[in-house]
RODO-2510 file (C-alpha; in nm, 4 decimals, decimal comma):
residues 437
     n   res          X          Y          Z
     1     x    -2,7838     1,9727     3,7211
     2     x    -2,9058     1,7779     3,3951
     3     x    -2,6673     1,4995     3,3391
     4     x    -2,5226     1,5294     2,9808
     5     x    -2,4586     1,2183     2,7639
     6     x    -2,1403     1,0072     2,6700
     7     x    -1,9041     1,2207     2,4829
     8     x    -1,8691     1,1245     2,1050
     9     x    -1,5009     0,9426     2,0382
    10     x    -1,2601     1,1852     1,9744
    11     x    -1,1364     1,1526     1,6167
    12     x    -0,7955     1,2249     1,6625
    13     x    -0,6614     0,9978     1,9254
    14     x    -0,9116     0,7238     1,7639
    15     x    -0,6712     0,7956     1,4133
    16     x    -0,3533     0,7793     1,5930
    17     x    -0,4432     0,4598     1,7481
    18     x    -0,5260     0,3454     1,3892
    19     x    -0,1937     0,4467     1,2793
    20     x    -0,0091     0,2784     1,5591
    21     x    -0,2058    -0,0465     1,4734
    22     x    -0,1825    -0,0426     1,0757
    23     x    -0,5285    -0,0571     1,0601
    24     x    -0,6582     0,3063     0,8429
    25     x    -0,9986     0,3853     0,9135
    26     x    -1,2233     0,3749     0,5636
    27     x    -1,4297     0,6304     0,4260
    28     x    -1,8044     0,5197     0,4122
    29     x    -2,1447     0,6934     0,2157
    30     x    -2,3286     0,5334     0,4787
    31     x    -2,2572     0,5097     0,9064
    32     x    -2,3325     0,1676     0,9183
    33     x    -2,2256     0,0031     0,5529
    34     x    -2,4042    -0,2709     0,4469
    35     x    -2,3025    -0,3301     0,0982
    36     x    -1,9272    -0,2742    -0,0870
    37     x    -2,0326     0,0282    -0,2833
    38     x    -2,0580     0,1747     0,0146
    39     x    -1,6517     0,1594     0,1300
    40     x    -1,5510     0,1670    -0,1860
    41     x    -1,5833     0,5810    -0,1922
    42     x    -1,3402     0,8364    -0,2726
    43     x    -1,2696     1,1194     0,0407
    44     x    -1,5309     1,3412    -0,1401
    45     x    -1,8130     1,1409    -0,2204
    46     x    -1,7710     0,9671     0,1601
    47     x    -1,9675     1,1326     0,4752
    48     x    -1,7991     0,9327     0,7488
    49     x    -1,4438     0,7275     0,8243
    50     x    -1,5572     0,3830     0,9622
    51     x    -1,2668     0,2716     1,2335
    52     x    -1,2333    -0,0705     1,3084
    53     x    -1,1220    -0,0562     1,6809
    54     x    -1,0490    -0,3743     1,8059
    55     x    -0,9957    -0,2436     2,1762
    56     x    -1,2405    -0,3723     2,4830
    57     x    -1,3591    -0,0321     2,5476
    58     x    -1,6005    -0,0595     2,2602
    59     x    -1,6158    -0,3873     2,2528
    60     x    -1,4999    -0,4086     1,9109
    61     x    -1,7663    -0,2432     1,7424
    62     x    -1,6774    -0,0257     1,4509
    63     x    -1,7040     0,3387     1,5297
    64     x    -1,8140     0,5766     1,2630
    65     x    -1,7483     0,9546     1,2651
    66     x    -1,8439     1,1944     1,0354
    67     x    -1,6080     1,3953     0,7847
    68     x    -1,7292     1,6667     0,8667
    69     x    -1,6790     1,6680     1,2543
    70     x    -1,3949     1,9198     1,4012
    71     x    -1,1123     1,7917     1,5707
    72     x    -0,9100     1,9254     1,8329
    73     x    -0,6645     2,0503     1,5778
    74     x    -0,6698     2,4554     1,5924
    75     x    -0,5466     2,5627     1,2530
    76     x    -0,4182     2,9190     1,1161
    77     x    -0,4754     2,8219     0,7523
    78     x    -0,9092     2,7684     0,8803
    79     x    -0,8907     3,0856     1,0468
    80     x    -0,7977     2,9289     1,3905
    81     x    -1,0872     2,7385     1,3849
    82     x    -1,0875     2,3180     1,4703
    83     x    -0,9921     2,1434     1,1211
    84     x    -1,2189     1,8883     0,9765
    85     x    -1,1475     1,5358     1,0000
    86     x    -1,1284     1,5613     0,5999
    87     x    -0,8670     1,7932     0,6032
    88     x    -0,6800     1,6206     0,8830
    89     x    -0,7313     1,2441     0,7070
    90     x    -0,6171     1,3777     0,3540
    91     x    -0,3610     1,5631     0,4981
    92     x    -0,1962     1,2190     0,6206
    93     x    -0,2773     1,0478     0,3551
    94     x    -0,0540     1,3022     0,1521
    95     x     0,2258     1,2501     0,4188
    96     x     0,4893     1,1185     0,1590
    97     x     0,4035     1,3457    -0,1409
    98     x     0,5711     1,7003    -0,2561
    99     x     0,4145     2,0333    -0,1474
   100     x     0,3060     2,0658    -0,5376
   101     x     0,1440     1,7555    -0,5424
   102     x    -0,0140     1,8125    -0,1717
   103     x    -0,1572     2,1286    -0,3263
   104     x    -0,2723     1,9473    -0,6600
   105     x    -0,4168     1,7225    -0,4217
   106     x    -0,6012     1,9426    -0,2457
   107     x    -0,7691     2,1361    -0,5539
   108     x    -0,8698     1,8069    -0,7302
   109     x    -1,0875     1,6975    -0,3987
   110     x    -1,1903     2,0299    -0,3713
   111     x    -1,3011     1,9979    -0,7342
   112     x    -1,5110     1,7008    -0,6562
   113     x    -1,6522     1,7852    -0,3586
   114     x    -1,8288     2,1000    -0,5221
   115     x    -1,9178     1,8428    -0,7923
   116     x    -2,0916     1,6245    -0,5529
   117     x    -2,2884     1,9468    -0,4257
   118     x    -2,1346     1,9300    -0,0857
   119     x    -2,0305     2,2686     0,0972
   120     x    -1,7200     2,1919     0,2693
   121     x    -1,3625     2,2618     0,1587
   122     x    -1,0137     2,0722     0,2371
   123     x    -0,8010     2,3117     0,4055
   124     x    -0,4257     2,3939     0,3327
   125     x    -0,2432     2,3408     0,6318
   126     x     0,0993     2,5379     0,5999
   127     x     0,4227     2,3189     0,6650
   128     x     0,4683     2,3945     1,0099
   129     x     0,0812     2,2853     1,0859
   130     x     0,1550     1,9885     0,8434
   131     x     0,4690     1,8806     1,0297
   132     x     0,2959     1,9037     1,3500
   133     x     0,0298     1,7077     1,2677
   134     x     0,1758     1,3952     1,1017
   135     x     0,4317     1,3752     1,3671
   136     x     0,1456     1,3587     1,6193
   137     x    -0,0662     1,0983     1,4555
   138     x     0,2800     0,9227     1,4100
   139     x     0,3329     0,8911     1,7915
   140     x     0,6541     1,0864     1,7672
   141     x     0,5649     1,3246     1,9929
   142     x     0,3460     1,2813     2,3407
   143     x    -0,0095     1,3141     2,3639
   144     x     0,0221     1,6648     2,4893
   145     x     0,3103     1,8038     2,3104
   146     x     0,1364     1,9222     2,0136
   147     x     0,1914     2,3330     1,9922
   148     x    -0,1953     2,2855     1,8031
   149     x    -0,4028     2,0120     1,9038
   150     x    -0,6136     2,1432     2,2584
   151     x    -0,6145     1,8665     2,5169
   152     x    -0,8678     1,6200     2,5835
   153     x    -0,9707     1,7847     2,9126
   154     x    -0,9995     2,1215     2,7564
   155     x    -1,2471     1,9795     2,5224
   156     x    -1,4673     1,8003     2,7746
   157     x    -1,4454     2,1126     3,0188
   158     x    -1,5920     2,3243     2,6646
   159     x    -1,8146     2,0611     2,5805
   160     x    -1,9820     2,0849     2,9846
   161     x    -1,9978     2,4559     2,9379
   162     x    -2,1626     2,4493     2,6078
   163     x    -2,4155     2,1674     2,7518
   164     x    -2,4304     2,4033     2,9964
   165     x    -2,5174     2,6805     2,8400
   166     x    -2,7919     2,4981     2,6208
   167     x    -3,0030     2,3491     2,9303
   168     x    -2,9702     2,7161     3,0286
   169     x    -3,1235     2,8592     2,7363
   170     x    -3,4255     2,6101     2,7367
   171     x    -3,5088     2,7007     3,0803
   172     x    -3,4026     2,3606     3,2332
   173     x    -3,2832     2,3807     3,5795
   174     x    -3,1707     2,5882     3,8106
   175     x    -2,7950     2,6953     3,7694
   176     x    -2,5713     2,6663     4,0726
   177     x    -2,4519     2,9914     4,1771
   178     x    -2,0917     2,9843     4,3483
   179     x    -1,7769     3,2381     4,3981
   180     x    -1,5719     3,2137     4,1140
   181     x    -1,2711     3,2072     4,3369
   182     x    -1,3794     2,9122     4,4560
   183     x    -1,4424     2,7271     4,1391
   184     x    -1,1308     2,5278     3,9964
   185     x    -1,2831     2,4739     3,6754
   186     x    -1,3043     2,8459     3,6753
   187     x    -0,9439     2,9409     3,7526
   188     x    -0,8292     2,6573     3,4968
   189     x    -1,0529     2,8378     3,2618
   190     x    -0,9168     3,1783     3,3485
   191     x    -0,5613     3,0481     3,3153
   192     x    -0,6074     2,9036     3,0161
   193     x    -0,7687     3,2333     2,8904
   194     x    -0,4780     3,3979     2,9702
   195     x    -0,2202     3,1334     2,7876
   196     x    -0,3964     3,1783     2,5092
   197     x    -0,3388     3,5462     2,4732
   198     x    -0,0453     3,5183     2,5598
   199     x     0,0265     3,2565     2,2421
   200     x    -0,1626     3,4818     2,0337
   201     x     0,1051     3,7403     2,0572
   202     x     0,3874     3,5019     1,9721
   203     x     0,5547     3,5431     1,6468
   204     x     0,5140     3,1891     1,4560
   205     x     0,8416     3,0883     1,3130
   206     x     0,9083     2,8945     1,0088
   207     x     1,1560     2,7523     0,7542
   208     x     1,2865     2,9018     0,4139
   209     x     0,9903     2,6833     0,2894
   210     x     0,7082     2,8898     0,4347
   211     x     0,8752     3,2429     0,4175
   212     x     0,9657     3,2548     0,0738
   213     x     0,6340     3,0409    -0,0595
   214     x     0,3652     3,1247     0,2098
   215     x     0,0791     2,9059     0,2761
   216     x     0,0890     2,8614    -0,1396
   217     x     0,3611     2,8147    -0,4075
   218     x     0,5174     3,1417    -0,5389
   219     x     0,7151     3,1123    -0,8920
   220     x     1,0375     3,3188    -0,8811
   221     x     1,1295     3,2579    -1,2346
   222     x     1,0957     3,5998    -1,3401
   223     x     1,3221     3,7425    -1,0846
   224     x     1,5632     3,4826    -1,2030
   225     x     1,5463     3,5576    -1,5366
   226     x     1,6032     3,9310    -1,4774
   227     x     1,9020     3,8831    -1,2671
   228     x     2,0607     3,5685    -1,3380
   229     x     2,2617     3,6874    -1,6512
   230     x     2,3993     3,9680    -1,4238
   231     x     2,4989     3,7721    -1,0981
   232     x     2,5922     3,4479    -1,3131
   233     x     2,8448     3,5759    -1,5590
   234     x     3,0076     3,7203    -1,2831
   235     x     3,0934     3,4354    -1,0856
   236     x     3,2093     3,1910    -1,3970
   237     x     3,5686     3,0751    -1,3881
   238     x     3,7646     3,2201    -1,6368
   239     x     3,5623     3,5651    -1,6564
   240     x     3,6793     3,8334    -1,7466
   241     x     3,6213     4,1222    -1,5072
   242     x     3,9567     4,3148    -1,5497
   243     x     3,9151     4,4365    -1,8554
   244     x     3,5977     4,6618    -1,8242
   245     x     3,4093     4,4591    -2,0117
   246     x     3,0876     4,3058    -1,9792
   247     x     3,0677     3,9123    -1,8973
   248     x     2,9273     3,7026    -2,2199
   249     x     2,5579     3,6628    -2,1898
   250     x     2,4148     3,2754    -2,2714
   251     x     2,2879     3,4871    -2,6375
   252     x     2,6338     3,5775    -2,7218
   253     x     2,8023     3,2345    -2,6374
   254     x     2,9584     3,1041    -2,9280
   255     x     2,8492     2,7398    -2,8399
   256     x     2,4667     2,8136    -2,8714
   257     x     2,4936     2,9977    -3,2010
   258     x     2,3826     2,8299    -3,4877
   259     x     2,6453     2,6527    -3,6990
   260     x     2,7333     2,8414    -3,9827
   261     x     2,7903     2,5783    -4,2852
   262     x     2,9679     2,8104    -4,5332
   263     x     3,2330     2,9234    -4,2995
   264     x     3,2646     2,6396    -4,0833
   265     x     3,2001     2,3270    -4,3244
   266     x     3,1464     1,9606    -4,1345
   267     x     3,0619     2,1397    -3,8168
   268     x     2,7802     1,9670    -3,6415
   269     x     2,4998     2,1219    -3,4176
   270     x     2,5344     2,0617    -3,0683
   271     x     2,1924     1,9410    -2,9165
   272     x     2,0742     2,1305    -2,5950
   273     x     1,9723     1,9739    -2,2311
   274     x     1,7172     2,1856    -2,0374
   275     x     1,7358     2,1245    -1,6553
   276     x     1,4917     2,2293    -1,3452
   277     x     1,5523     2,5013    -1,2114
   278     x     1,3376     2,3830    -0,9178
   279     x     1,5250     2,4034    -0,5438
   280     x     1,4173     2,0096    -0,5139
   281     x     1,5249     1,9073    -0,8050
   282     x     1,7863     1,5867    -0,7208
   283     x     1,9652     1,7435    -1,0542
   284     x     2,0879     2,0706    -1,0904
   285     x     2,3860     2,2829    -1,2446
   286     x     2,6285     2,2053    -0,9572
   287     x     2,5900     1,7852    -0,9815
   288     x     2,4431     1,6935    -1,3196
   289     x     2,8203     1,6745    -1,5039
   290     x     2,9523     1,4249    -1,2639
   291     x     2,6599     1,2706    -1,3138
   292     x     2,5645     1,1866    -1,6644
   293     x     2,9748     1,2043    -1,7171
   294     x     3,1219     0,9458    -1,4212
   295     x     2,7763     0,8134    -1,3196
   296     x     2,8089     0,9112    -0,9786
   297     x     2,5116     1,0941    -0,7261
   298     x     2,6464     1,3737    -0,5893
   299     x     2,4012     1,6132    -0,3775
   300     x     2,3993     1,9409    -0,5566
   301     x     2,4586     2,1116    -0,2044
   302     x     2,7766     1,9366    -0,1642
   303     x     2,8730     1,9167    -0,5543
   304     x     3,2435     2,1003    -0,5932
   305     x     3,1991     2,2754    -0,8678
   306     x     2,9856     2,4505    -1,1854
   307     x     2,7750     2,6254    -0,9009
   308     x     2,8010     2,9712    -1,0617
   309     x     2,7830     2,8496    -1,3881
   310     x     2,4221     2,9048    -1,6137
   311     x     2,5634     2,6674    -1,8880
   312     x     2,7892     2,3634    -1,9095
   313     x     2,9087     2,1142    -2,2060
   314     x     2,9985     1,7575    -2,1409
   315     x     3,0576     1,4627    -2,4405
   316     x     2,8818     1,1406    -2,4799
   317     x     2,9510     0,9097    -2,7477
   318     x     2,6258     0,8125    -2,8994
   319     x     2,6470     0,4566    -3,1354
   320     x     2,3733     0,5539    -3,3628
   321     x     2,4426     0,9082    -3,3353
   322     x     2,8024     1,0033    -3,3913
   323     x     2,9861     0,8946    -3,7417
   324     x     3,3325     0,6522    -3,6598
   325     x     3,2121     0,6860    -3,2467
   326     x     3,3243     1,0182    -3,2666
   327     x     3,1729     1,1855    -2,8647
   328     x     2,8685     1,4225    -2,9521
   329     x     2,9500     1,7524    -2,7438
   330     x     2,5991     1,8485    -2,5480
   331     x     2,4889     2,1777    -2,3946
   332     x     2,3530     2,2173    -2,0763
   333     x     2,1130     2,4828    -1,8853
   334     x     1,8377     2,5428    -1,6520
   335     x     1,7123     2,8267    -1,7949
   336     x     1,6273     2,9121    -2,1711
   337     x     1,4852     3,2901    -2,1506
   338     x     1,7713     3,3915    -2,3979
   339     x     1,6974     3,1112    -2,5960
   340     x     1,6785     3,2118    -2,9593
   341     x     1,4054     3,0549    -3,2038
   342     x     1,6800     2,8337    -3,3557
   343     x     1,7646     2,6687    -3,0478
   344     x     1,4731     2,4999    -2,9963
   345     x     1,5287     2,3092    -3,2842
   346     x     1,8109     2,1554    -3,0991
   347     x     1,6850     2,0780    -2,7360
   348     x     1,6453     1,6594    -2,6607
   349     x     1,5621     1,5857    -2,3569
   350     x     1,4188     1,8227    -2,0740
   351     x     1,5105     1,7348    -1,6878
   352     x     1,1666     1,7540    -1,4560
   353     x     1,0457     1,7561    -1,1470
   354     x     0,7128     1,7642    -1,2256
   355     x     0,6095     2,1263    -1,1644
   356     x     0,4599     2,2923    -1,4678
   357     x     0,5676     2,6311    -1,3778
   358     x     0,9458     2,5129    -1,4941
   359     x     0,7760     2,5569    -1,8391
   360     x     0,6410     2,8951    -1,8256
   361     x     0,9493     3,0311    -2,0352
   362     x     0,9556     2,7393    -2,2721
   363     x     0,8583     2,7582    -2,6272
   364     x     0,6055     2,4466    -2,5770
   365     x     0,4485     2,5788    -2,2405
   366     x     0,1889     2,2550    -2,2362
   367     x     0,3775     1,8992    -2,0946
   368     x     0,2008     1,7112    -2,3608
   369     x     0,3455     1,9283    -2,6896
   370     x     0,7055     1,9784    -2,4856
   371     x     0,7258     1,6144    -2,4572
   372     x     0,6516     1,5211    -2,8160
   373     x     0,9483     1,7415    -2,8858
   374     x     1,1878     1,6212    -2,6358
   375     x     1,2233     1,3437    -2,4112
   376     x     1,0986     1,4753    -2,0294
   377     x     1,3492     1,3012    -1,7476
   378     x     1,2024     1,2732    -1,4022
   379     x     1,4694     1,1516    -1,1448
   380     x     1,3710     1,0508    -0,7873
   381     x     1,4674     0,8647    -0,4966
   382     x     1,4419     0,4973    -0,5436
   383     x     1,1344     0,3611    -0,2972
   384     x     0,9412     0,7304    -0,3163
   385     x     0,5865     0,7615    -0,5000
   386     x     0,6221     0,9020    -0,8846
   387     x     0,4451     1,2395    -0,8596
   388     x     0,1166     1,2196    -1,0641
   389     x     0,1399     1,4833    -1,2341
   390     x     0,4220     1,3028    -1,4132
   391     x     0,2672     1,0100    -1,4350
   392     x    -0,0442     1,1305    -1,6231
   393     x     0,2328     1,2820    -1,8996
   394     x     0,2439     0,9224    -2,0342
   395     x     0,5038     0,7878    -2,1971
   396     x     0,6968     1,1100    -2,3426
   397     x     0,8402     1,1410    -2,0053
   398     x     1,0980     0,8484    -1,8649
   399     x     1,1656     0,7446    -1,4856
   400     x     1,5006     0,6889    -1,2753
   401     x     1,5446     0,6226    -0,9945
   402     x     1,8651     0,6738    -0,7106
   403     x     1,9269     0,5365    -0,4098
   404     x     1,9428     0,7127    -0,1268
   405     x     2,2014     0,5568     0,1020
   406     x     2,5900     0,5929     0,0667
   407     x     2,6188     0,3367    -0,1974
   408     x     2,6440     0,4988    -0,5279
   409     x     2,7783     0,1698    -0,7016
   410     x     2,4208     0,1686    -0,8640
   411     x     2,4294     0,5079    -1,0328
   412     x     2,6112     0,4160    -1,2889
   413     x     2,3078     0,1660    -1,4509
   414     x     2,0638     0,4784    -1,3683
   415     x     2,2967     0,7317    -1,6028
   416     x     2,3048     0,4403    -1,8595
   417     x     1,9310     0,4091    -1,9027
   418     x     1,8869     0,7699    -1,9142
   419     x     2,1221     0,7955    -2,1977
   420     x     1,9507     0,5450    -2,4219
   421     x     1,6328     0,6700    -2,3295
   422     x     1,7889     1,0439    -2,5123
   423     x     1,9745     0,8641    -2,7800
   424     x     1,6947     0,6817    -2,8931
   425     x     1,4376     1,0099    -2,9217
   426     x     1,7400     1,1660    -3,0717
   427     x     1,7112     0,8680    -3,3018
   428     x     1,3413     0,9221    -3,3094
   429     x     1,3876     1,2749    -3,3705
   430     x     1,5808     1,2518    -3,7019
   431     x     1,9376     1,3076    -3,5568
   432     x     2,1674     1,0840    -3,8101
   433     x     2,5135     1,0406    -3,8785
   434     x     2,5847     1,3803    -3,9797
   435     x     2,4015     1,4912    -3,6174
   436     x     2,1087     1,6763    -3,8207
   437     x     1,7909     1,5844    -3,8631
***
């Protein structure tokens, strides 16, 4: 038999080991870098990851693998096919990021790697791949636990067979000729064969994340705005259901029409907040009151009350606003498909978490127009990256920031700068004394 050479390094256990010892590999244009240019390249303009292995089985040498290689990592989303160290390195480096920013991610490198003129794609891994991946290359699971990642001895026993296979074909030598019932290798083989079929017919389970959105976002806002009036008015306190009549509709409520100056003289508009209607948002219907009212965090999960409700007032008293600190009365909702062209006139300040489909129903549908019309609020956890999408909306959009442990002492200073961040585009905005502009 023709002796085959030294298997390459495999590229997954050399990135865990990277992991474990804070020491990232870096993407290179060339294998062996001699100058800065070259490790000073983006994922798509880079052909290899350069990792600095300090260990005495390489005697320290730095170990360069291409991008392109596949890994041991069997993925669904590449057509259960071995995923691409690309895919597999960006998908790490994307660990602490949304699922909307992940997918950003992954259409912006895609972007640049068909403007470089290369031929490979990032690929999509779907959260349960995701999850099973960075807990892997985190070390929180064994070596051998992962449900996709194909063992080290399975690969070597492929890798012979494949050798193999290739002397074969170029009429090298002879090929032993044995009883397959003899053969270990052959009856691992043939039970592993028979595994896999067996996992092929498994049903893969998942969370509410990947049934309702798949391996890509889906926007439910229409279905939302077709049924939410219905379901909504129904479950408000106070409705009334015994009558035969039908609930109020957010058109007909008195507190978004218009003021009317000849019959009601000295009444002042009341200006409108627009919250996500996103499932992540930290802010929704259920815990913004107590929140921009007593300045305390509550998750909207556990918040007591105003979970039915599509619309909620709460006061403010607003120094430059209000005439003799007399509280401005605001109006809140998350979603403004009844608004009427009037009411637009009135909105301030628009709650975000960064996803642009929140503004599909909006009269200003682009984040750059919405936000020169109303101050954009982006609330996240205190210590977590600022998605970019916000980020590159510039200064029309304001940042807080919560804690996320059990100490809500510090809320109070976060509700306080978002307030003078509206009062002052109020200001901005032409909103005197008289609370008109």
């Amino acid at each position: 038999m023709a002796t085959t050479d030294t298997p390459p390094p495999d590229a997954l256990s050399l990135l865990r080991s990277s992991i474990a010892a804070n020491t990232l590999p870096i993407p290179s244009t060339a294998e062996e870098p001699s100058t800065q240019a070259d490790t000073d390249a983006s994922l798509a303009t880079a052909s290899y990851l350069i990792f600095n292995s300090q260990s005495s089985q390489n005697g320290g040498q730095h170990i360069a693998i291409p991008l392109t290689q596949p890994t041991r990592f069997i993925s669904t989303a590449a057509g259960n096919k071995p995923l691409d160290l690309r895919s597999v390195y960006f998908c790490y480096l994307s660990r602490d990021t949304s699922v909307g920013a992940y997918l950003a991610g992954i259409q912006a490198l895609n972007n640049e790697l068909k403007a470089a003129e290369k031929e490979e794609t990032v690929t999509n891994l779907v959260f349960g791949e995701k999850l099973d991946l960075l807990s892997w290359l985190a070390g929180e699971v064994g070596e051998e636990e992962s449900e996709f990642i194909r063992s080290l001895d399975a690969n070597k026993q492929t890798r012979a067979e494949a050798d193999a296979a290739a002397a074969t074909a170029e009429g090298g030598e002879d090929v032993e000729m044995r009883d397959a019932g003899l053969s270990d290798a052959a009856a691992a083989k043939a039970e592993q064969e028979r595994l896999r079929d067996i996992y092929a017919a498994e049903r893969k389970m998942g969370d509410r994340n990947t049934v309702l959105r798949g391996v890509k976002m889906q926007d439910f806002s229409d279905v939302r705005k077709k049924y939410s009036m219905l379901f909504f008015a129904k479950s408000r306190p106070g409705a009334n259901n015994t009558t035969g009549q039908p609930a109020p509709t957010l058109t007909n409520n008195p507190a978004l029409r218009p003021p009317v100056k000849a019959a009601q003289p000295g009444r002042r508009p009341e200006p409108i907040i627009l919250l996500s209607p996103s499932a992540s948002s930290l802010l929704r219907m259920p815990n913004i009151k107590s929140f921009l009212e007593e300045g305390i965090y509550t998750p909207p999960e556990s918040a007591g009350g105003g979970t039915g409700a599509n619309i909620l007032h709460l006061t403010r008293t607003l120094p430059s606003i209000s005439p003799n600190g007399k509280p401005t009365r605001f109006i809140l909702v998350d979603d403004p498909s009844s608004f009427r062209p009037d009411y637009w006139d009135r909105l301030v300040a628009v709650f975000t978490t960064g996803q642009t489909w929140q503004f599909k129903n909006y009269k200003w549908q682009q984040p750059a127009e919405l936000f020169s019309h109303a101050l954009g609020v982006y609330v996240g956890w205190k210590g977590e990256v600022v998605p970019d999408t916000v980020k590159g909306w510039g200064r029309g959009v304001m940042v807080a920031q919560i804690d996320k442990g059990s100490q809500r002492w510090r809320d109070r200073e976060v509700v306080e700068d978002v307030w003078r961040g509206i009062e002052g585009r109020m200001r901005a905005m032409g909103w005197g004394k008289d609370g008109q502009r």
